[in-house]
C-alpha positions in Angstrom: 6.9 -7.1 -8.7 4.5 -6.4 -5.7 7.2 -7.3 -3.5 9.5 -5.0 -4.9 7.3 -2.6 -4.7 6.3 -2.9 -1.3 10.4 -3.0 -0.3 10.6 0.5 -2.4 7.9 2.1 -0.6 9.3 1.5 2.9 12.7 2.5 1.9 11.2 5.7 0.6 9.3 6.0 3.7 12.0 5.6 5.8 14.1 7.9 4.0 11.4 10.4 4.4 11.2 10.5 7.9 14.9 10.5 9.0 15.0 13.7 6.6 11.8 15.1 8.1 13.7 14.2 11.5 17.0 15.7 10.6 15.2 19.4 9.8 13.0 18.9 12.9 16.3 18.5 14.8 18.1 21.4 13.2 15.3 23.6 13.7 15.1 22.8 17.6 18.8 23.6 17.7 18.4 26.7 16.1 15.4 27.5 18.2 17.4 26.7 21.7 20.1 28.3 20.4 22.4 25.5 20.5 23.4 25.9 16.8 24.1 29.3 15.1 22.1 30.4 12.3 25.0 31.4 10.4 26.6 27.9 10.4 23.6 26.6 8.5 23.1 29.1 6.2 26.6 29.3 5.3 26.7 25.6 4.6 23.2 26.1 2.3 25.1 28.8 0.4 28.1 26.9 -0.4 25.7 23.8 -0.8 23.4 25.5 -3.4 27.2 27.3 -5.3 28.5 23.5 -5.5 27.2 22.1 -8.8 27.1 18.4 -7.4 25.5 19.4 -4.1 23.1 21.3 -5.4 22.2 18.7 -8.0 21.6 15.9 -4.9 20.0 18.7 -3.0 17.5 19.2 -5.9 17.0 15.7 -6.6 16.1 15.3 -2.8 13.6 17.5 -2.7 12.1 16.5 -5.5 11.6 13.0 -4.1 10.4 14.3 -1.0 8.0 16.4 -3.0 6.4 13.1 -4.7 6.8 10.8 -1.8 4.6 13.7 0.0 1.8 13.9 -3.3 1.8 10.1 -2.9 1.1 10.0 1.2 -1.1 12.5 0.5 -3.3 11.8 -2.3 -3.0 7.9 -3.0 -3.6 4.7 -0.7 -1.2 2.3 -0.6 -3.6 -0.8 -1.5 -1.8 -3.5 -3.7 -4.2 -5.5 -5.8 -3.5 -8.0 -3.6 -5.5 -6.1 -0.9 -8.0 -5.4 -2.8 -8.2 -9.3 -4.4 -8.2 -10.1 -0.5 -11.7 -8.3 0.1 -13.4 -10.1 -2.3 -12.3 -13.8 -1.0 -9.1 -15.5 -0.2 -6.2 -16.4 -2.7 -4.9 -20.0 -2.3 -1.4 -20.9 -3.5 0.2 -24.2 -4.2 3.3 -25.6 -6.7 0.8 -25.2 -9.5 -0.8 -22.0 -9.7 -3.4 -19.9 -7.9 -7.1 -20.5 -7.2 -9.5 -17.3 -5.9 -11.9 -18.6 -3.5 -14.7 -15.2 -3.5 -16.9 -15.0 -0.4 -19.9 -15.6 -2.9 -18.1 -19.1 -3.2 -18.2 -19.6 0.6 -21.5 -18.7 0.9 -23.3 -20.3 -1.7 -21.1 -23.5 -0.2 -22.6 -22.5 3.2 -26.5 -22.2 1.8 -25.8 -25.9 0.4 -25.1 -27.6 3.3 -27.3 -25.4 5.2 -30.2 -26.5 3.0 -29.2 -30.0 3.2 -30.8 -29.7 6.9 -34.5 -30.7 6.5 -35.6 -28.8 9.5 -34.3 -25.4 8.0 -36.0 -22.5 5.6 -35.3 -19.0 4.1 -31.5 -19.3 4.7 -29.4 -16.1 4.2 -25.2 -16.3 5.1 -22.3 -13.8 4.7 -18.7 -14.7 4.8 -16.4 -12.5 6.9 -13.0 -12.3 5.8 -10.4 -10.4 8.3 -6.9 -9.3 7.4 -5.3 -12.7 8.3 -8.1 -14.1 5.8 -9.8 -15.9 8.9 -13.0 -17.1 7.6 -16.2 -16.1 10.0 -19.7 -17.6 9.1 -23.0 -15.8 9.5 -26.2 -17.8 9.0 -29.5 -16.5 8.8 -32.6 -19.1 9.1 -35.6 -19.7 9.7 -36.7 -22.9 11.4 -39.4 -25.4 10.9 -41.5 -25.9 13.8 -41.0 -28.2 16.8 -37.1 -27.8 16.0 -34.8 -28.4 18.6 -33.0 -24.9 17.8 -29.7 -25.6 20.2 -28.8 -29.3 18.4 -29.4 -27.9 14.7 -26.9 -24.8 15.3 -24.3 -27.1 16.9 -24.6 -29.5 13.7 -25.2 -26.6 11.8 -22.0 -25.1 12.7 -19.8 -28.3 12.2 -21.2 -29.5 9.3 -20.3 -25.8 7.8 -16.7 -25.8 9.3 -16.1 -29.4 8.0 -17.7 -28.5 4.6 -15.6 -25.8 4.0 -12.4 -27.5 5.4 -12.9 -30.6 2.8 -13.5 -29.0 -0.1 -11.4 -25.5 0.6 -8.7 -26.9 3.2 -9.6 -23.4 5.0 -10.1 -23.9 8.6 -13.7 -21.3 9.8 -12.8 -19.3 12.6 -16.4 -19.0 13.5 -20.2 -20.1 12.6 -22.6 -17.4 13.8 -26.3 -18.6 13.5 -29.2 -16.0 13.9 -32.5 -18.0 13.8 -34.7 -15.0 12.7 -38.2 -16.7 12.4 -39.9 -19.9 13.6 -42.0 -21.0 10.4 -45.2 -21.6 11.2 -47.1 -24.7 11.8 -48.8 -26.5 8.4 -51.8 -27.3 10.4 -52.4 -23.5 11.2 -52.2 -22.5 7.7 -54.3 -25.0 6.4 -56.4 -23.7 9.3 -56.4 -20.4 7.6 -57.4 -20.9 4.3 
């Protein structure tokens, strides 16, 4: 059915634009002078005194008068668009399953919290119109971390999570370590 309707709205579009293109091109002849006035009007008159002419002619314009409330007033989004900005729709012989991006996050904060060395970890899931999957990670790290080796395991651990249990291949794992935590000796020290 979305197909169908997708296939209906470009034929209308299409048809809608060579008409626009036809007038466009009588006017300029008229304009330039290359096409007499007359001519035209006398083909509208006998157009508009011809029953069946008239009736296409009418039914024409009413088209072009909907297809024009339509450009004008309502988006062309399917539901499938819409599904698509929420997460990513996977397909196989059996059915449909909807993978949101709160899925894909909450399946990035668990392997993300399976690192002992991180804290306070935020992500987001990016999804792009080809439903490439980008990763942002937001941590803070425990002290005396080596920051460069836990993002590159981060990052492949998150990619090969997400691969195994999805079969969706992550364009990208972003990680933005926003704190170092502090020390447990200096807080004790504290107190």
């Amino acid at each position: 059915m979305k197909l169908k309707m997708k296939i209906i709205e470009k034929i209308a579009l299409a048809l809608f634009s060579n008409i626009i293109l036809i007038i466009a091109i009588l006017l300029c002849l008229i304009i330039f002078g290359w096409l007499d006035f007359d001519v035209i009007h006398e083909m509208l008159r006998y157009g508009f005194n011809d029953t069946t002419i008239s009736s296409i002619i009418l039914g024409t314009c009413v088209v072009l008068i909907l297809l024009s409330i339509k450009c004008i007033f309502f988006e062309s989004i399917s539901k499938e668009n819409e599904i698509s900005k929420e997460g990513i729709m996977l397909e196989n012989e059996s059915g449909r399953l909807m993978v949101t991006k709160e899925t894909l996050e909450n399946l990035t904060n668990s392997v993300v919290n399976g690192f002992e060395n991180t804290e306070s970890i935020t992500s987001k899931v990016i999804l792009d119109k080809e439903n490439n999957v980008r990763v942002i990670v937001n941590l803070t790290v425990k002290p005396d971390t080596v920051i460069k080796d836990l993002s590159n395991n981060l990052q492949e651990r998150i990619k090969e999570t997400i691969k195994k249990s999805l079969d969706l291949d992550v364009k990208e794992v972003n990680i933005k370590v926003k704190n170092i935590a502090p020390k447990a000796d200096a807080i004790k020290k504290e107190n």
